[in-house]
VEXDREN-2710 file (C-alpha; in Angstrom, 1 decimal):
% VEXDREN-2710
k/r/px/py/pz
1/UNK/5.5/1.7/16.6
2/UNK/8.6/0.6/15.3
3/UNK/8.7/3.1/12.3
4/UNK/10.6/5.6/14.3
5/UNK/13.5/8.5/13.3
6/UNK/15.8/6.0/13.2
7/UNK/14.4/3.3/10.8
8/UNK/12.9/6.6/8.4
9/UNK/16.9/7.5/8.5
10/UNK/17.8/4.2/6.8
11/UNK/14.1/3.9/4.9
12/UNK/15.4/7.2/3.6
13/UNK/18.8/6.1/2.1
14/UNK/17.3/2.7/1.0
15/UNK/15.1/5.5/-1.2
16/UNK/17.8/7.6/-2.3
17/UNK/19.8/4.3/-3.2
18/UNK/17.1/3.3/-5.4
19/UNK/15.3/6.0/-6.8
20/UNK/17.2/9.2/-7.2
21/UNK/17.6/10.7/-10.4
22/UNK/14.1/8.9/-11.0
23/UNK/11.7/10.0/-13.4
24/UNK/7.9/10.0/-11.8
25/UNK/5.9/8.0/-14.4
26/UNK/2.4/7.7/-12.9
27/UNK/0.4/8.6/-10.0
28/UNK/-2.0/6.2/-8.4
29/UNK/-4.3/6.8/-4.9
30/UNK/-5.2/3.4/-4.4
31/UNK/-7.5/4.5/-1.3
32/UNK/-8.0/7.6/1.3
33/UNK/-4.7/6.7/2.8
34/UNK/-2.3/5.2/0.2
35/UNK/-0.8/6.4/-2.9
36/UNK/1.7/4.3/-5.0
37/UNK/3.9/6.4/-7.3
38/UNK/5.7/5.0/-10.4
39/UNK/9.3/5.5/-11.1
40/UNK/11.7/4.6/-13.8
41/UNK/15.1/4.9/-11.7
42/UNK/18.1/2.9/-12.4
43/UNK/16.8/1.3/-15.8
44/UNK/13.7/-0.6/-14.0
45/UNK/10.4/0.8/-13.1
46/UNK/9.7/0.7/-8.8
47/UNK/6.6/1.3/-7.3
48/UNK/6.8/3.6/-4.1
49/UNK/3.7/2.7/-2.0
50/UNK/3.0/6.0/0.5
51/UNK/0.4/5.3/3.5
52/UNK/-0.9/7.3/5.8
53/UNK/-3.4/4.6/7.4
54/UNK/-3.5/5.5/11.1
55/UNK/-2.3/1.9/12.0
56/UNK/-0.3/1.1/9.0
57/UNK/1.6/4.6/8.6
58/UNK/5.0/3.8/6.2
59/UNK/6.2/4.7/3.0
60/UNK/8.9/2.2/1.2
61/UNK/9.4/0.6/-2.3
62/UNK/6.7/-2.3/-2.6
63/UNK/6.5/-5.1/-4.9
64/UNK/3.1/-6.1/-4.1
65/UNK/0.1/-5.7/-6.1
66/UNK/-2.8/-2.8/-5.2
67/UNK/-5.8/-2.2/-7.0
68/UNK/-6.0/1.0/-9.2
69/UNK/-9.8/3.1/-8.8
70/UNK/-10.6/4.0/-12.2
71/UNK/-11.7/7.7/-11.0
72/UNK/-8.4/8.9/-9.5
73/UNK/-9.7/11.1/-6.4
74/UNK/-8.8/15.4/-6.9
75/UNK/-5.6/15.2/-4.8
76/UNK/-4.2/12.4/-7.0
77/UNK/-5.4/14.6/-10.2
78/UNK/-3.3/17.6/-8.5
79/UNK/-0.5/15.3/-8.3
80/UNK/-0.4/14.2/-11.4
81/UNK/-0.6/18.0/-12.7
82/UNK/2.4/18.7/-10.8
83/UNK/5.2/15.7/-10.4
84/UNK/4.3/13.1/-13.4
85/UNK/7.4/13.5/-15.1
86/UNK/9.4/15.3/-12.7
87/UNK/12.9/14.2/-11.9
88/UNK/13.9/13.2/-7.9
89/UNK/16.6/14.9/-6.9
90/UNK/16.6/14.7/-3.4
91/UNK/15.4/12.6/-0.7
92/UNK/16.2/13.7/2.5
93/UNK/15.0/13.6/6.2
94/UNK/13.7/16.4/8.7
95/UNK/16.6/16.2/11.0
96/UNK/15.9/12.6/12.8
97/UNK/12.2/12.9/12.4
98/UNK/9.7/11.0/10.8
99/UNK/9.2/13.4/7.9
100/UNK/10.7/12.7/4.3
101/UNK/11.0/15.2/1.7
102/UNK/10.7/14.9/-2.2
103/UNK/12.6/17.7/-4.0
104/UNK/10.6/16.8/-7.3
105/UNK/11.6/18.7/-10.8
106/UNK/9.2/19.3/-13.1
107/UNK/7.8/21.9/-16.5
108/UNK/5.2/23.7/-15.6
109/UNK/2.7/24.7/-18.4
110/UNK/5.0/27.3/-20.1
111/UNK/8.0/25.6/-20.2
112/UNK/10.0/26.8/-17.6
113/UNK/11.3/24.7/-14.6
114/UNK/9.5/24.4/-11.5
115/UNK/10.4/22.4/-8.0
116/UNK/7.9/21.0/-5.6
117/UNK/8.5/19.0/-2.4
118/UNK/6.5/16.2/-1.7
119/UNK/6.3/16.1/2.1
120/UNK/5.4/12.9/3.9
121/UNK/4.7/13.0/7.7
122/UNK/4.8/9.5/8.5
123/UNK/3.5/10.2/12.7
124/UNK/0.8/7.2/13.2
125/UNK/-3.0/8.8/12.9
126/UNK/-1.4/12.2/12.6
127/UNK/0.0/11.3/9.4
128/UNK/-0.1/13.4/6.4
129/UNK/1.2/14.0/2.4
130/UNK/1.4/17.8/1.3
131/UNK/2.6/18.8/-2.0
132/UNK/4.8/22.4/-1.6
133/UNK/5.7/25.4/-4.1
134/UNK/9.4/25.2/-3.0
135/UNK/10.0/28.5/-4.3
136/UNK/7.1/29.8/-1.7
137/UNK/7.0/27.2/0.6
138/UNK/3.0/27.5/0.3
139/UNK/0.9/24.5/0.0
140/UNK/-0.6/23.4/-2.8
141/UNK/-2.7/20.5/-1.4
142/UNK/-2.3/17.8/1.5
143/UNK/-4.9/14.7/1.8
144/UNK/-5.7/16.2/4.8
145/UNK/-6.8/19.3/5.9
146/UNK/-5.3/20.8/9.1
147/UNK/-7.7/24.1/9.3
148/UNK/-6.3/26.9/12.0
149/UNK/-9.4/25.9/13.8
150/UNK/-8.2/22.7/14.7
151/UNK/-4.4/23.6/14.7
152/UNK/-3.3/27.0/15.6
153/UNK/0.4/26.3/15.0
154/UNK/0.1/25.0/11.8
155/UNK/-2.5/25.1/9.2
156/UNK/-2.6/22.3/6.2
157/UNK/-4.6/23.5/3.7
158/UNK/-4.3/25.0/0.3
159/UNK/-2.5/28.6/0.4
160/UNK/-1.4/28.6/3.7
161/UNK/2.4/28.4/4.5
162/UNK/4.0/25.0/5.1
163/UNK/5.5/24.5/8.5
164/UNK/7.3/21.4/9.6
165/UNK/5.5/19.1/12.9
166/UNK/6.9/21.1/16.0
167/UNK/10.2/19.4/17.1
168/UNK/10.5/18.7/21.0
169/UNK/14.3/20.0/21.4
170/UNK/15.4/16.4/21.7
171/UNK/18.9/15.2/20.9
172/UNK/19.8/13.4/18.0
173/UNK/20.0/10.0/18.3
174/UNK/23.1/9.6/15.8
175/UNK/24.6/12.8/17.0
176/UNK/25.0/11.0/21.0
177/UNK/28.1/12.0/23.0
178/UNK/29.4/10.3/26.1
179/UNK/28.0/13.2/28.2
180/UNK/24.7/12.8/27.0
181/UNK/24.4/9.5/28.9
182/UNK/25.1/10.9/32.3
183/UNK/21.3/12.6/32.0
184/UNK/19.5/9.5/33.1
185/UNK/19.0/8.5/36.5
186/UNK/19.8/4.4/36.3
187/UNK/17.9/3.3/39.2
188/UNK/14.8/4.2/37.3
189/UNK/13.0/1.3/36.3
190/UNK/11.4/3.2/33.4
191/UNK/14.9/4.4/31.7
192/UNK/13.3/3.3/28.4
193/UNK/10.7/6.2/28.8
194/UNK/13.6/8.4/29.6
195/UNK/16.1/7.6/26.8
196/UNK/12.3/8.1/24.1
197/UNK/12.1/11.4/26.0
198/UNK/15.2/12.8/25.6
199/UNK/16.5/11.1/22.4
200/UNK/15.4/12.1/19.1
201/UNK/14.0/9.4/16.8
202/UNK/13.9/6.8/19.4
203/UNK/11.1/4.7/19.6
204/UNK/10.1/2.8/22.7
205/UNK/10.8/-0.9/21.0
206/UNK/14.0/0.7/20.1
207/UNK/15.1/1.9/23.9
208/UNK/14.0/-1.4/24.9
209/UNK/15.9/-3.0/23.0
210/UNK/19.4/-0.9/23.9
211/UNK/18.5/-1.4/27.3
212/UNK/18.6/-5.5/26.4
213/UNK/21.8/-5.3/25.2
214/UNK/23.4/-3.3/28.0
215/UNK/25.4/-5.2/30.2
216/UNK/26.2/-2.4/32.5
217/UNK/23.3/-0.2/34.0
218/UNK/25.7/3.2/34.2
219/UNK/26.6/6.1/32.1
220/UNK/30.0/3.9/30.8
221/UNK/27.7/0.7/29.8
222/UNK/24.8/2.6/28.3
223/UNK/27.2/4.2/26.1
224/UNK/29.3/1.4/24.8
225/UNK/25.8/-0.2/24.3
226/UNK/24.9/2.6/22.2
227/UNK/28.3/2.6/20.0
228/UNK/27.8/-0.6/19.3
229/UNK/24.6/-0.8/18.2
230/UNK/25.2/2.3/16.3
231/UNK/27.7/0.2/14.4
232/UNK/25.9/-2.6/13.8
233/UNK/23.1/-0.5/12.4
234/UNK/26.0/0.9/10.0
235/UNK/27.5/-2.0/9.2
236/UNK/25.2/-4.9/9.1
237/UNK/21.8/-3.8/8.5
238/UNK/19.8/-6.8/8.7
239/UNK/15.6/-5.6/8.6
240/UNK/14.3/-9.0/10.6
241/UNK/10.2/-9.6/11.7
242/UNK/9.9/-11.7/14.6
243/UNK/7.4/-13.4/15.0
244/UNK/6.1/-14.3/18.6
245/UNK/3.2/-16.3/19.8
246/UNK/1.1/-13.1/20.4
247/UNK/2.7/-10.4/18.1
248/UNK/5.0/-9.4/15.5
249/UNK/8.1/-6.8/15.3
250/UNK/9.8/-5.6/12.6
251/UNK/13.2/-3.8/13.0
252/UNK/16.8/-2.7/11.2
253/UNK/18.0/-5.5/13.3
254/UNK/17.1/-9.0/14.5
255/UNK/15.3/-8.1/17.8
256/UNK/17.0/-10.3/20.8
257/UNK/14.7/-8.5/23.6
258/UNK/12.0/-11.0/22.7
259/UNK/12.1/-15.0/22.3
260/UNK/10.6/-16.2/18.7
261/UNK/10.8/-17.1/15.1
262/UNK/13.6/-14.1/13.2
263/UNK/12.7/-14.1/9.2
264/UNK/15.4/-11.5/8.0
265/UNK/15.0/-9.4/4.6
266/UNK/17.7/-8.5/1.9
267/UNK/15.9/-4.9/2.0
268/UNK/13.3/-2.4/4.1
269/UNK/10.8/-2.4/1.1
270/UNK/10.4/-5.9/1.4
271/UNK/10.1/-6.6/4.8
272/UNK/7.3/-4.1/5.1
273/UNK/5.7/-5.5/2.4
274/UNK/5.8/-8.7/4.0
275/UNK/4.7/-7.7/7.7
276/UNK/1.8/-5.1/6.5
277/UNK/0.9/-6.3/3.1
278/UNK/-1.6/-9.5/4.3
279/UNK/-2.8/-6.9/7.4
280/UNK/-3.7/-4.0/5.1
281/UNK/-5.1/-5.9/2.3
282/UNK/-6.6/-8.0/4.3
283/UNK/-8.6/-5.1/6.0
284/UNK/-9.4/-3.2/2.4
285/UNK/-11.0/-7.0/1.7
286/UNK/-13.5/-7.1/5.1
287/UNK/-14.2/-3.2/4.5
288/UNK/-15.8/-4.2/1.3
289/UNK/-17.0/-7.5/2.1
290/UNK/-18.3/-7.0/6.1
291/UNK/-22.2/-7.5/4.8
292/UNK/-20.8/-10.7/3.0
293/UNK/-19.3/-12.3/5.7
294/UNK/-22.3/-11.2/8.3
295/UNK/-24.4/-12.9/5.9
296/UNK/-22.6/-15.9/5.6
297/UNK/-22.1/-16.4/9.0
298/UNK/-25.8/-15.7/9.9
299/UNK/-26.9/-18.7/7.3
300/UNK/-23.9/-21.0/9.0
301/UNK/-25.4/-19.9/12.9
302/UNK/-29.1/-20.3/11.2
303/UNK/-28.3/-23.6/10.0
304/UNK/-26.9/-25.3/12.7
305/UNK/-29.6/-24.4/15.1
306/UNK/-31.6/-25.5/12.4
307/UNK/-29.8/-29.0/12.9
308/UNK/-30.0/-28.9/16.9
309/UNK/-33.8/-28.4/16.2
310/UNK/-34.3/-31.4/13.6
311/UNK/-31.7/-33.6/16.1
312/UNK/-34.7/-33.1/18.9
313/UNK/-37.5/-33.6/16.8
314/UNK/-35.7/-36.7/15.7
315/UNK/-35.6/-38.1/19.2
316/UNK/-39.0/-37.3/19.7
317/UNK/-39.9/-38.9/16.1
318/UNK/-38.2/-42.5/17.9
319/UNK/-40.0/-42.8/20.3
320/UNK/-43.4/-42.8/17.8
321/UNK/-42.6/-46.8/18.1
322/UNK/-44.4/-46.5/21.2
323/UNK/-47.5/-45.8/19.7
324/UNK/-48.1/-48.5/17.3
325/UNK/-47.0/-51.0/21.0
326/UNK/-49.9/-48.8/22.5
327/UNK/-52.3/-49.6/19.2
328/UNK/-51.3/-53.3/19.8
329/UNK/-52.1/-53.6/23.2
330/UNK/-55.1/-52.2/23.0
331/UNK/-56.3/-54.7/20.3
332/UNK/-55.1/-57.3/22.1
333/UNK/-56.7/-56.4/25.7
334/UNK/-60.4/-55.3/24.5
335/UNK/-61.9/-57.8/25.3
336/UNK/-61.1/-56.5/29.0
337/UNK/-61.7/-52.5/28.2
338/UNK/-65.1/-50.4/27.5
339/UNK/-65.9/-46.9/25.8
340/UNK/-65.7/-44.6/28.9
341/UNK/-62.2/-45.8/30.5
342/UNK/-59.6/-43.1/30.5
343/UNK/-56.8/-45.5/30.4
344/UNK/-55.6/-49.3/31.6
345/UNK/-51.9/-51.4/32.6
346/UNK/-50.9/-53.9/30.2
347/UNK/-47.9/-55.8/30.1
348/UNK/-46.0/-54.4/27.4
349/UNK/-43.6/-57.9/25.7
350/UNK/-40.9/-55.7/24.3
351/UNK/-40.2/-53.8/27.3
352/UNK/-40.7/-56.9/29.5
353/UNK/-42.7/-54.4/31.9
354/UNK/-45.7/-53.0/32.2
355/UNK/-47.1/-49.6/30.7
356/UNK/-50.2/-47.6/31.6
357/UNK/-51.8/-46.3/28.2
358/UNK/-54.1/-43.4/28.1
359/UNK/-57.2/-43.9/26.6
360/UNK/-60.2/-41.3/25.3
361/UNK/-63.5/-41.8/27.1
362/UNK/-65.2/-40.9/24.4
363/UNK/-63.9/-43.3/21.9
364/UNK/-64.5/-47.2/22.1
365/UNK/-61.1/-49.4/22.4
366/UNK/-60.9/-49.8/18.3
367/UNK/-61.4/-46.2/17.7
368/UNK/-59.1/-45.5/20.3
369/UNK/-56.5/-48.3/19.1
370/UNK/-57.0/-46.7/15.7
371/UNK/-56.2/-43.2/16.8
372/UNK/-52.7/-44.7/18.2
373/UNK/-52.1/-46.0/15.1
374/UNK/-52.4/-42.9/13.0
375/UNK/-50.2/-41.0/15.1
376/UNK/-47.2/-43.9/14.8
377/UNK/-48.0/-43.2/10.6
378/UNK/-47.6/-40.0/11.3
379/UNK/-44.6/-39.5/13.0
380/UNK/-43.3/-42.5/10.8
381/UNK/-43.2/-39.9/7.6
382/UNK/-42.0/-37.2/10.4
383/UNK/-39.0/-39.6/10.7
384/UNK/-38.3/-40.1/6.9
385/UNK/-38.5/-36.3/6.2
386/UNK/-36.8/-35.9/9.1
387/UNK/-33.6/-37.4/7.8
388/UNK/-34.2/-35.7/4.7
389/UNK/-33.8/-32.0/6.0
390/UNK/-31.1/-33.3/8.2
391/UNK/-29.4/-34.1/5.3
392/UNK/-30.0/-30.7/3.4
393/UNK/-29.1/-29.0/6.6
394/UNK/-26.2/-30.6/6.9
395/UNK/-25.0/-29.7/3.3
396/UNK/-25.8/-26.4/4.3
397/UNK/-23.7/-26.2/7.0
398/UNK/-20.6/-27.4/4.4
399/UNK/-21.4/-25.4/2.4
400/UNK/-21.3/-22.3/4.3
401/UNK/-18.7/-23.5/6.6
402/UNK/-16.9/-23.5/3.4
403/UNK/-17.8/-20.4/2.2
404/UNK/-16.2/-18.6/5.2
405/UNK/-12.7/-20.6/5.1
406/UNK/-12.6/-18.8/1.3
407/UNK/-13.6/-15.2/2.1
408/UNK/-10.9/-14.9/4.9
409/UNK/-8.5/-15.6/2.0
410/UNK/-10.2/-14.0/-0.7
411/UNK/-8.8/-11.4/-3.0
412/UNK/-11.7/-8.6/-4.1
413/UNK/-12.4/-10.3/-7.3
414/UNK/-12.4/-13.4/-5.5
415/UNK/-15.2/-11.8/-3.6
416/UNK/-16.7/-10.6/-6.0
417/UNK/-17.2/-14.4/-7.3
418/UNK/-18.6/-15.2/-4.1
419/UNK/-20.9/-12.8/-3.5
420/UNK/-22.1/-13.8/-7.0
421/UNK/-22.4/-17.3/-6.8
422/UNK/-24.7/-16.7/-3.3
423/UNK/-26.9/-14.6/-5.8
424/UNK/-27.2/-17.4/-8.9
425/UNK/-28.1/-19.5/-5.7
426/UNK/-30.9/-17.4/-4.6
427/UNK/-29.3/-17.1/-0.9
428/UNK/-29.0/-12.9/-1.7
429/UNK/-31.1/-10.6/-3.7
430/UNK/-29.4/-10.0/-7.4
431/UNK/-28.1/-6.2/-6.8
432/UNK/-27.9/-3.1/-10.0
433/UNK/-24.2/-4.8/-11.2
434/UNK/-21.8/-1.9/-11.3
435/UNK/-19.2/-4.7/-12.7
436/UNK/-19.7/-6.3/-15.7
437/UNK/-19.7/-10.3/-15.2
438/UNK/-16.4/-11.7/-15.9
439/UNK/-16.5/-14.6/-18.5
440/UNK/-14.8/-17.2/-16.5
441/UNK/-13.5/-17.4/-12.9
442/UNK/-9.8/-15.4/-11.9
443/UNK/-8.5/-18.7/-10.6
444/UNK/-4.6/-18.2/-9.9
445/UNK/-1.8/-20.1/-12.2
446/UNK/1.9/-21.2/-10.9
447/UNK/4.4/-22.2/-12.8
448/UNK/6.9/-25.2/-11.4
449/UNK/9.2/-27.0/-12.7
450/UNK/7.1/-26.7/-16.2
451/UNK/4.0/-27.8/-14.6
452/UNK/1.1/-25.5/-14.1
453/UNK/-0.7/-25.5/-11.0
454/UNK/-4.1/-24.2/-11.1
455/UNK/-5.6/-22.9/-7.7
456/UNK/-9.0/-22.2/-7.3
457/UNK/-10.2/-20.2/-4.2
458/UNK/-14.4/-20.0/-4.2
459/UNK/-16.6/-22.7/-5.9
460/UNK/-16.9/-20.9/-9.0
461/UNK/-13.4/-21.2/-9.1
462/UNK/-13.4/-25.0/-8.3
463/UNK/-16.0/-25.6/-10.7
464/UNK/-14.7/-24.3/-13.6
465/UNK/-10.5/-25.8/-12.8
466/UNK/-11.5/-29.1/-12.2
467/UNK/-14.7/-29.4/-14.5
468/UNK/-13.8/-27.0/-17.7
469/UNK/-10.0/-26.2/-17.4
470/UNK/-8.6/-29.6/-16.0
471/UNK/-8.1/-32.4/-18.9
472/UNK/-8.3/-35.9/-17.7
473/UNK/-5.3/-36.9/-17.1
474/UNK/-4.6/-34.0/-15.2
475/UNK/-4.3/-34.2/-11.4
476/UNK/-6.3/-33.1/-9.2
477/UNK/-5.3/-31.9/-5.4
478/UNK/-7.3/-31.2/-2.2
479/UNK/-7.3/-31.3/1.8
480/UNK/-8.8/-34.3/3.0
481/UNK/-12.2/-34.5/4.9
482/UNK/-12.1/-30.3/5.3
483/UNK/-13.2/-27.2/3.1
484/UNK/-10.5/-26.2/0.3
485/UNK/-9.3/-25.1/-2.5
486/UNK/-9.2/-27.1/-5.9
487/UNK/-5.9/-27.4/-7.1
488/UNK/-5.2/-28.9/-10.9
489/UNK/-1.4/-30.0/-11.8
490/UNK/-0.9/-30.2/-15.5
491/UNK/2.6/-31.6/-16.2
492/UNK/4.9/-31.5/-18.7
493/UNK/5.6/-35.1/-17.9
494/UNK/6.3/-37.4/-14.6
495/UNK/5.2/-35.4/-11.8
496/UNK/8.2/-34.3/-9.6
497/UNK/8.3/-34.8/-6.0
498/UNK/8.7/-30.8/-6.0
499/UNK/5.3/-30.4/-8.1
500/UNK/3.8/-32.6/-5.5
501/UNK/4.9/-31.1/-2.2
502/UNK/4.4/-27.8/-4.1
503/UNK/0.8/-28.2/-5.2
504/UNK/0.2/-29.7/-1.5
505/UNK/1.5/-26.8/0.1
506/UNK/-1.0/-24.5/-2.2
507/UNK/-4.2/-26.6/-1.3
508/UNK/-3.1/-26.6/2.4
509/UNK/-2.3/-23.0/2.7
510/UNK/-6.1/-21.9/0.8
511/UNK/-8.1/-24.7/3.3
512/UNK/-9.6/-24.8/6.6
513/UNK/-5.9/-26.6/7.5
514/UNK/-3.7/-23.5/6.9
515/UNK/-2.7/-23.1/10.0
516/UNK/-2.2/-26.6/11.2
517/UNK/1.1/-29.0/10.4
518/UNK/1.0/-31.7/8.4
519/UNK/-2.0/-31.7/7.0
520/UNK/-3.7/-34.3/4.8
521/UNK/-3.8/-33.8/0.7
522/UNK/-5.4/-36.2/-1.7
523/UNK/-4.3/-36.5/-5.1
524/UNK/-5.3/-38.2/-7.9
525/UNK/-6.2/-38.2/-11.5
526/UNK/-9.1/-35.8/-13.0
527/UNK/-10.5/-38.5/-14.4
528/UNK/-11.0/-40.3/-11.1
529/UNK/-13.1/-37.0/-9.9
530/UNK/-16.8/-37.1/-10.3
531/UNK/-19.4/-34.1/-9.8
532/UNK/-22.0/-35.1/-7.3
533/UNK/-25.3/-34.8/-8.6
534/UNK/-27.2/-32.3/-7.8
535/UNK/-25.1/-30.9/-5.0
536/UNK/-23.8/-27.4/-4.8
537/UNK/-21.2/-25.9/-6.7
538/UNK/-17.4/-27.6/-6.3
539/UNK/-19.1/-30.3/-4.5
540/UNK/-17.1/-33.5/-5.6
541/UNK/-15.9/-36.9/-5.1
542/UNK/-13.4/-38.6/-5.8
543/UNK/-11.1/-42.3/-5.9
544/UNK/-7.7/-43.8/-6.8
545/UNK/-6.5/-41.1/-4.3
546/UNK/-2.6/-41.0/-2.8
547/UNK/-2.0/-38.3/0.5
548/UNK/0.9/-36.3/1.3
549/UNK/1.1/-34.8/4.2
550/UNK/2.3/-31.1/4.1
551/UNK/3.1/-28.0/6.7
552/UNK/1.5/-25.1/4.5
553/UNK/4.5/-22.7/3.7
554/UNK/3.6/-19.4/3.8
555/UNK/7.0/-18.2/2.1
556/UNK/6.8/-20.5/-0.7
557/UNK/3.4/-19.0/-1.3
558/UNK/4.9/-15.8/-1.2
559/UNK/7.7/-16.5/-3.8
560/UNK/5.5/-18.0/-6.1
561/UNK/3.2/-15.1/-6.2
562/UNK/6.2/-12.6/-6.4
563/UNK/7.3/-14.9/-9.5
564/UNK/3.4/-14.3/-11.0
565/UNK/4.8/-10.2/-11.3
END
């Protein structure tokens, strides 16, 4: 984890830069780990997302969106009681630990002032929020509860006194002297477990990556290593992801133990926002939406087998030709056959060979040609309704394949849409709506150049852009010969080269193509877009097309939903 004591040191002065002084506006708990807490510092309102999510464990300024529960949980309730409109005025660290501390101002109910520290312990699935009575150092609350029973050395509940996580009697990492480097024994091939063990604050990425740029392997080295990256950390912070084939790393720094792709931030908050938001959202999405997903990839499995099954019987339905040859060649040799024969060779003219055809015993050779020729009618409708259900299958399989490319993108309300189009089609049961119905689809709107783009992500999205929104001489965008989104440009005037490759990018990035380069993208008019009868929803075709191809930009889509705030 790269959210060690170093990076809470400089996550704790990017916090003190930004929100000290601050007045606490609102209180939100957006779910069992994560609380977001509004403050007006510096003449702006900042949102300060806290998470204690066992994987996703941080706490920075975020400008990305969460959804606010309309019941705020009993611990949110507490602290809005206590800190709504309490002043900051200090944000400090447990010595090099990853534990940040509130000092929060605040009128109590008669008046008088009152000071409680917000306490975050930021330590992976051991992480924890308690609100302290600084006065008594006794706990008021914590999400969790740390009972005696499960912790004899400290106890996080309600009443009992706060005591910080036990320390381990490192050493400083910022508080290094030369000496301090003559501990380690250099021939070790694990030094980067001894410098995490004796250093505090020091995670393993971040020993690695001292060790990487050490050119020396002795006391003298290590430490001019360290000295140097001390100072670079001081004077160029640079917060950097990289991303590499199988994983990405965020750091302070750009990381140079690793080869791959460096995308550097101008601040902490937003390079967090960037590596966790998509992860964590992303997972709050499939929690709520696992059963939809199952489902929909149950009817896309069901479906195709369904297919492999009709693509046999088909084969077998071909070769019902056979038995109107058979039907034939009986009429034309019974002269030569009698009731009681159990079958005869003929010479069979289309094959150029002969065939031995079965006969029943118990029929005469007209009944028996007859019987031959009501099976080839038979199959014959088999083969027409064959092609029929292939057909509907095959729609299916779109369909659903198309489904699942939009609920790995999907936003809750999007969802939500989804989950309600599958009931208006009878494919799940109508459940007791705790959610009133919205009145038209949240389809998403950019603004570029003066041209709105309209993006819709399910097909009640794409029904209602392209067949009640879009005017006529709008145009319309999508990825070619794949499952996408709709995407509507209304311009101002002449489309812009910039409109184009910008809209492109949007219907790449929300398709089956998004992560793929240079990727197909029809456009052309509204008017040359027709609905296909009778087909499902956002089915469409269309004419007059032009393509662009286009590399999805996932940072363009990120600036233009930052611009949407």
């Amino acid at each position: 984890m790269a959210f060690d004591g170093i990076f809470t040191h400089y996550m704790v002065r990017e916090l003190k830069t930004n929100l000290l002084k601050g007045r606490i506006n609102k209180i939100y708990q957006v779910s069992n780990y994560e609380l977001i807490v509004v403050i007006r510092a510096n003449q702006k309102t900042q949102k300060l997302l806290i998470s204690i999510h066992p994987n996703y464990a941080r706490l920075h300024i975020t400008e990305s969106d969460y959804p606010y529960p309309q019941e705020p949980p009993m611990f949110c309730m507490l602290l809005r009681k206590h800190l709504e409109g309490g002043i900051i005025n200090d944000i400090y660290q447990k010595d090099n630990d990853r534990v940040v501390v509130f000092h929060i101002e605040h009128m109590n109910e008669i008046g008088d002032k009152d000071v409680k520290l917000l306490i975050v312990e930021v330590m992976g699935k051991h992480s924890n929020i308690v609100l302290v009575k600084e006065k008594t150092n006794i706990i008021l609350d914590s999400i969790k509860h740390i009972s005696p029973f499960l912790n004899s050395f400290r106890t996080l509940q309600p009443g009992a006194a706060y005591i910080y996580p036990p320390g381990h009697d490192k050493v400083n990492f910022f508080e290094a002297e030369k000496e301090n480097f003559s501990q380690f024994n250099y021939l070790d091939t694990n030094l980067n477990k001894q410098l995490v063990q004796y250093f505090e604050g020091l995670s393993p990425l971040c020993a690695k990556e001292l060790l990487h740029r050490t050119s020396f392997f002795n006391e003298e080295g290590l430490y001019l290593s360290y000295l140097s990256f001390i100072n670079e950390l001081k004077q160029n912070l640079n917060p950097s992801i990289l991303y590499t084939p199988k994983k990405a790393y965020f750091y302070l720094l750009p990381l140079k133990q690793m080869e791959g792709e460096i995308k550097s931030f101008t601040s902490i908050g937003k390079m967090l926002d960037r590596f966790y938001f998509n992860k964590e959202n992303h997972e709050r999405i499939k929690q709520q939406t696992q059963d939809l997903e199952k489902f929909i990839k149950n009817e896309l499995e069901k479906n195709k087998n369904k297919l492999n099954n009709l693509e046999t019987d088909l084969l077998m339905a071909k070769e019902a030709i056979k038995y109107k040859v058979f039907g034939e060649l009986i009429i034309s040799n019974s002269y030569q056959l009698t009731k009681g024969m159990t079958s005869f060779t003929a010479f069979n003219y289309e094959t150029n060979k002969e065939v031995t055809i079965e006969l029943d015993p118990l029929l005469t050779p007209i009944e028996n040609s007859q019987k031959y020729f009501t099976k080839y009618q038979k199959s014959k409708k088999a083969f027409s309704h064959l092609h029929e259900q292939m057909d509907l299958t095959k729609q299916e399989i779109n369909y659903f394949d198309t489904l699942l490319e939009q609920i790995k993108v999907a936003s809750l309300n999007d969802a939500i849409e989804i989950r309600q189009e599958l009931v208006e089609g009878r494919y799940l049961k109508r459940y007791a709506s705790k959610q009133k119905k919205s009145k038209k689809p949240q389809y998403e709107t950019y603004m570029v150049d003066d041209a709105q783009i309209f993006v819709g992500k399910n097909n009640l999205q794409n029904e209602y852009i392209t067949h009640k929104l879009a005017h006529k001489n709008d145009y319309f965008m999508h990825v070619k010969d794949m499952p996408g989104a709709h995407v509507i440009i209304r311009p101002v005037q002449d489309l812009s080269e910039k409109v184009i490759r910008t809209a492109a990018s949007l219907a790449a990035y929300y398709s089956k193509g998004k992560l793929s380069s240079s990727v197909p993208v029809d456009y052309t008019l509204v008017k040359n877009v027709k609905k296909i009868p009778g087909s499902k929803l956002g089915l469409v075709t269309y004419d007059n097309q032009k393509t662009i191809f286009i590399d999805p930009d996932e940072d363009m889509i990120h600036a233009l939903k930052n611009k949407l705030k």
